[in-house]
C-alpha positions in Angstrom: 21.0 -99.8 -2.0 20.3 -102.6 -4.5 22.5 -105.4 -2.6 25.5 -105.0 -4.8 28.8 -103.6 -4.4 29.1 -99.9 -6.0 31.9 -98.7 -8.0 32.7 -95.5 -7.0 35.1 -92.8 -7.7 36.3 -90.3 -5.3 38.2 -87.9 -6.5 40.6 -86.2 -4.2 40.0 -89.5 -2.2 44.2 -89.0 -0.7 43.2 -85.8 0.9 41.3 -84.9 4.5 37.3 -85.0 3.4 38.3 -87.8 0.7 40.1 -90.6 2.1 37.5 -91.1 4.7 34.7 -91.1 2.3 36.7 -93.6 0.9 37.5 -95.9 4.0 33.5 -96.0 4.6 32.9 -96.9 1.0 35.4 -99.7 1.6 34.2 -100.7 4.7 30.9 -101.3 3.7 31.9 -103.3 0.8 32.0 -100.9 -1.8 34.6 -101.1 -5.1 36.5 -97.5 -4.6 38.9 -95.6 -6.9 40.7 -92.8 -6.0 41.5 -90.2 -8.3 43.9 -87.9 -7.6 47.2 -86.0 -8.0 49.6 -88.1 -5.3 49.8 -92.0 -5.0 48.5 -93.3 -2.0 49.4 -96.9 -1.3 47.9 -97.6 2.2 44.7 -96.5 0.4 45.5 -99.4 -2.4 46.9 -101.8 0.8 42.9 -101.4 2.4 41.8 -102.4 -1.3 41.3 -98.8 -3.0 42.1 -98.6 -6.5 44.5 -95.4 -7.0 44.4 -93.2 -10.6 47.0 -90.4 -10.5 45.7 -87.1 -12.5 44.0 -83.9 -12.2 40.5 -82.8 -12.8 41.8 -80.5 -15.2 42.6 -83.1 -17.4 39.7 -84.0 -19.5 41.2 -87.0 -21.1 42.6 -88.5 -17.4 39.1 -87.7 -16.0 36.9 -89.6 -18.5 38.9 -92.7 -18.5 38.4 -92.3 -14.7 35.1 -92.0 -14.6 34.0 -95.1 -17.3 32.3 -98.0 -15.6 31.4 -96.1 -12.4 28.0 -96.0 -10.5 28.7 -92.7 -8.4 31.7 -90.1 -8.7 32.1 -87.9 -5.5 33.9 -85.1 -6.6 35.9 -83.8 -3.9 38.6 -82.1 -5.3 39.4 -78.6 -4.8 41.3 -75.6 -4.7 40.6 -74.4 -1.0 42.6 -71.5 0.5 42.1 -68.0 1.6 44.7 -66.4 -0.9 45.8 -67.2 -4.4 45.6 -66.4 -8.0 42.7 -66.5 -10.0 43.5 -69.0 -12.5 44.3 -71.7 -10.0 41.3 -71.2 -8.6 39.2 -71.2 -11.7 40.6 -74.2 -12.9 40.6 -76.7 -10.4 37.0 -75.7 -8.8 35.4 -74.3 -12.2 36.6 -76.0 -14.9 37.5 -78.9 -13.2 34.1 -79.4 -12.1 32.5 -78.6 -15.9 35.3 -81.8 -16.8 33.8 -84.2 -14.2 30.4 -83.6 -15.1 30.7 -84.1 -19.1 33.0 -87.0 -18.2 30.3 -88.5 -16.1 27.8 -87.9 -18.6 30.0 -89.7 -21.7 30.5 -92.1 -19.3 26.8 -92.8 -18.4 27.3 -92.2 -14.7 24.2 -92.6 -13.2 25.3 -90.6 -9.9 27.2 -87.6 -8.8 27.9 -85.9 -4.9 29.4 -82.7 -5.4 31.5 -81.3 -1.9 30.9 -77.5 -1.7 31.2 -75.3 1.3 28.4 -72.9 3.3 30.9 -70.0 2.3 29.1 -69.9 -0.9 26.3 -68.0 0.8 28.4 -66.2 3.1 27.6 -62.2 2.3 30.0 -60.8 5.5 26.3 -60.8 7.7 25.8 -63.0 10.2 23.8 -66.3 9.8 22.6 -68.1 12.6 20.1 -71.0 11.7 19.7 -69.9 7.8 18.9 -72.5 6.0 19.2 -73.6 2.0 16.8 -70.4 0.8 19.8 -68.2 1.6 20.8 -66.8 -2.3 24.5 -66.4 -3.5 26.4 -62.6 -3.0 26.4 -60.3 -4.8 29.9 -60.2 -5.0 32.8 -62.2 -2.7 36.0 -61.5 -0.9 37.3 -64.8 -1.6 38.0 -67.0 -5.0 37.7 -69.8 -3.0 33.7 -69.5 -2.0 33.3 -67.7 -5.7 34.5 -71.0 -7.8 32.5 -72.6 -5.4 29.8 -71.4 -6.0 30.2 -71.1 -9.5 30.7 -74.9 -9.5 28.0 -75.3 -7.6 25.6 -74.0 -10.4 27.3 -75.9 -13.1 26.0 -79.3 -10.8 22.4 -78.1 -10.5 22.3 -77.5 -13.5 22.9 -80.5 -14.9 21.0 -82.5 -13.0 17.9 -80.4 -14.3 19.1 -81.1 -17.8 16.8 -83.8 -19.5 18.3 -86.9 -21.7 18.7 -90.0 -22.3 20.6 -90.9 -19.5 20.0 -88.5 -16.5 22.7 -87.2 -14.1 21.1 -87.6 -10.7 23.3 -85.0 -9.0 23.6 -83.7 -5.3 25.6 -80.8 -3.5 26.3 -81.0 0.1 27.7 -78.0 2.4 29.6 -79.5 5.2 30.8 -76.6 7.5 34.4 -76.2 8.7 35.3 -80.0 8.9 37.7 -81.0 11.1 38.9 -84.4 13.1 41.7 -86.3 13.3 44.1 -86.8 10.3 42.9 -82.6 9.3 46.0 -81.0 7.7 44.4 -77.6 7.2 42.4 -76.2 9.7 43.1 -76.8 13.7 47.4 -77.5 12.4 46.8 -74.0 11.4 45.3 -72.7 14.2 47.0 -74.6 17.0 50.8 -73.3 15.4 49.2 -69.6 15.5 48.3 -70.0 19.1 51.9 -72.0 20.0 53.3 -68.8 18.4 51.2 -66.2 20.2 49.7 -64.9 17.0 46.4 -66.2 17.6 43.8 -63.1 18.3 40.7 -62.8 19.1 38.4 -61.0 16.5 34.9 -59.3 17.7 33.2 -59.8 21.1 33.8 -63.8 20.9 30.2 -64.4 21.0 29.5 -65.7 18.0 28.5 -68.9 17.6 29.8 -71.8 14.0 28.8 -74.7 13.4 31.3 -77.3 13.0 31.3 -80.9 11.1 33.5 -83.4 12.4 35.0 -85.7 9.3 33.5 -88.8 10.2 30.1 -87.4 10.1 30.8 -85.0 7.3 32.2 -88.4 5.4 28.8 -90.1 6.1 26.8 -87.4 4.9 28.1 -88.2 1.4 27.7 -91.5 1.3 23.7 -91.4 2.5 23.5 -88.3 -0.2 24.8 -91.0 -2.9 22.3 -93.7 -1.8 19.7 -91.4 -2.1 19.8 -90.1 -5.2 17.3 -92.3 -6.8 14.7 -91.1 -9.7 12.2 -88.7 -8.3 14.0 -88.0 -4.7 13.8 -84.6 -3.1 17.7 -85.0 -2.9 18.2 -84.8 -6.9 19.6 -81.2 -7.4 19.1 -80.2 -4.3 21.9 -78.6 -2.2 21.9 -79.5 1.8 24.0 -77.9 4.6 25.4 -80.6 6.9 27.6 -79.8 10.7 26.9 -81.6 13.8 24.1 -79.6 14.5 25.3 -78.2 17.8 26.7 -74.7 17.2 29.7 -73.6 19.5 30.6 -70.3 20.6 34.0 -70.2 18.3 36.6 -68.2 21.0 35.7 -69.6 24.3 35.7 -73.5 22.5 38.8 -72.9 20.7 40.2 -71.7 24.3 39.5 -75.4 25.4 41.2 -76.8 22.9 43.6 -74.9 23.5 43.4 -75.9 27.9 42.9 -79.5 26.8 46.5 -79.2 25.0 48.5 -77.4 27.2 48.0 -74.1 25.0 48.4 -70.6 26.6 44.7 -69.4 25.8 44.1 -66.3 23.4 44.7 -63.4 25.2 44.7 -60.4 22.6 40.9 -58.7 21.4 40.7 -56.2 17.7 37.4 -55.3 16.7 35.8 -57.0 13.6 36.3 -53.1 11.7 40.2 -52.9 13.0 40.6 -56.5 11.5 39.0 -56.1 8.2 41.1 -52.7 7.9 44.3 -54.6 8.7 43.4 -57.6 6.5 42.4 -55.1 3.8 45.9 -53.7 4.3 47.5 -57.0 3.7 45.8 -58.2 0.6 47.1 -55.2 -1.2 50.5 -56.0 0.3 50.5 -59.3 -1.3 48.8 -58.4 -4.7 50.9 -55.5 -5.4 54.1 -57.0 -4.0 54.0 -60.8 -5.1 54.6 -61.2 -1.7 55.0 -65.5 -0.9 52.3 -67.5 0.7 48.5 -65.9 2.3 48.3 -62.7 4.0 48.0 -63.4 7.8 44.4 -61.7 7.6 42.7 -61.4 4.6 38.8 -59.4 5.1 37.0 -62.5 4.5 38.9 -64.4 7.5 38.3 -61.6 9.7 34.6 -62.0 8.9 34.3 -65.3 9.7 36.4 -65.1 12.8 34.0 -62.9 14.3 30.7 -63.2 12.9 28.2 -66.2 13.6 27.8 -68.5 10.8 25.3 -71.7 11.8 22.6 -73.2 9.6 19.8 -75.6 9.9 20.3 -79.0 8.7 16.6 -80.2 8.6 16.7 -80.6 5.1 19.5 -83.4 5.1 18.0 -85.2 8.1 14.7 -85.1 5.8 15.6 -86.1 2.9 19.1 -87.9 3.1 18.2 -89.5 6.8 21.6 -87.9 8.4 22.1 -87.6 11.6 25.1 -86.7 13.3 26.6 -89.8 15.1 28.9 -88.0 17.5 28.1 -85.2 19.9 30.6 -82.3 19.7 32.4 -83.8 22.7 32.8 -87.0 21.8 34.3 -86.0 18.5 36.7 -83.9 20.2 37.8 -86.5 22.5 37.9 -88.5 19.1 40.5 -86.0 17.9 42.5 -84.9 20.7 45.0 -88.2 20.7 46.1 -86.7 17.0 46.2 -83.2 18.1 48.6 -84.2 20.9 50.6 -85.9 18.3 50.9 -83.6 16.2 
């Protein structure tokens, strides 16, 4: 940091990763707008400026983007079911849009939000770290836009000019806390409902991020992109760094709120068969919503999936601030709520 205030754009700053990216850019002094679809006026009430439009709007975007120091693009189209085209634009060309507004703009700085299921090839990974390539192929839009996006940022902080985008991506792994609308809401009414079952042998062990850390992470990635750092694009997988063995902690979760645990067990082939069976229900029906099981869920719900984080701690200097049981204890007076 140079001693004065940054002007920084977040876009998607109103949703879960976003807004508290933005309340730590406030809270440290920072001049925040948020760019995004809704309009979010406690955000404006703690001192955010608010921009309503969509990343797929080139025009909207560059007028966004003029006179800013860093953009944090955390936007996305996240989901396990969908079609294509929403996909594509939002995390694809909606990513190509921030980064040629940045550059008309002269943005010196840019923190791209990805995901670890970029990398995911339906193998386990347990303490991988960055080297891992992309698939082959995926079983998901949502990791392949991603990852497509994902390139497009590298590879414009590689390109030479007059006025260099210093560029970062950062992985943060299944981030949850208090406030999350996606994730555990999702989980907890599947369990409430007895729908909730057990995939594999429940041994495998995730990483998690909690949001406060995973917020954090982003805003040491932004400080360190200077000329000549390691972090300049570079891509860094971030959690807690304490790995959990997904069934039996989602069972306390489920204790600490008064949840009847998961009882049912199908085998990670018996699950990808029946998710398999439910995508083509969906494609070839129109059916409404996501498939209850799609393949790539019933991976992840059984296989382990935990990396190594030395590379941020090197070169961004994060370190998780909360154990995984202090988060929790963080997030449980929502969850009750809720």
């Amino acid at each position: 940091m140079n001693g004065r205030a940054t002007n920084a754009l977040v876009t998607g700053g109103g949703g879960f990763l976003g807004r508290y990216i933005v309340e730590q850019l406030l809270a440290r002094g920072d001049m925040v707008t948020v760019f995004a679809r809704g309009s979010y006026p406690e955000l404006e009430a703690d001192g955010a400026r608010t921009i309503r439009g969509s990343v797929e709007d080139t025009e909207a975007i560059g007028q966004a983007c003029t006179g800013m120091d860093v953009v944090f693009h955390v936007a996305a189209k996240a989901g396990l079911w969908g079609p294509w085209p929403s996909f594509w634009n939002t995390n694809v060309v909606g990513t190509r849009n921030v980064i040629a507004a940045c550059r008309d703009a002269g943005v010196p700085r840019l923190v791209y939000t990805s995901s670890p299921s970029v990398v995911f090839d339906n193998r386990p990974q347990a303490g991988c770290d960055e080297s891992l390539p992309y698939p082959t192929r995926y079983e998901s839009y949502y990791p392949q836009t991603k990852a497509m996006a994902e390139r497009l940022v590298i590879e414009a902080s590689r390109q030479d000019g007059a006025s260099p985008l210093l560029a970062v991506v950062l992985r943060p792994h299944l981030i949850w806390g208090a406030r999350d609308t996606h994730i555990l809401p999702g989980l907890l009414e599947r369990a409430r409902q007895g729908k909730l079952m057990q995939v594999g042998d429940g041994t495998n062990q995730v990483d998690l991020t909690y949001v406060e850390d995973a917020a954090r992470a982003h805003v040491l990635a932004a400080d360190a992109l200077q000329p000549g750092s390691p972090a300049v694009g570079s891509t860094y997988f971030i959690s807690q760094d304490e790995p959990v063995a997904m069934w039996p902690w989602i069972n306390d979760l489920l204790r600490e709120l008064g949840i009847p645990p998961v009882r049912g067990q199908i085998s990670l082939s018996v699950a990808r068969a029946a998710g398999a069976a439910m995508e083509l229900a969906h494609r070839t029906l129109s059916l409404p919503g996501e498939p209850r099981l799609t393949r790539f869920l019933a991976s992840e719900l059984a296989m382990s999936h935990y990396y190594d984080i030395s590379r941020a701690k090197r070169d961004l200097g994060y370190k998780p601030q909360y154990s995984m049981q202090e988060a929790l204890q963080r997030t449980l007076p929502f969850l009750k709520q809720s």
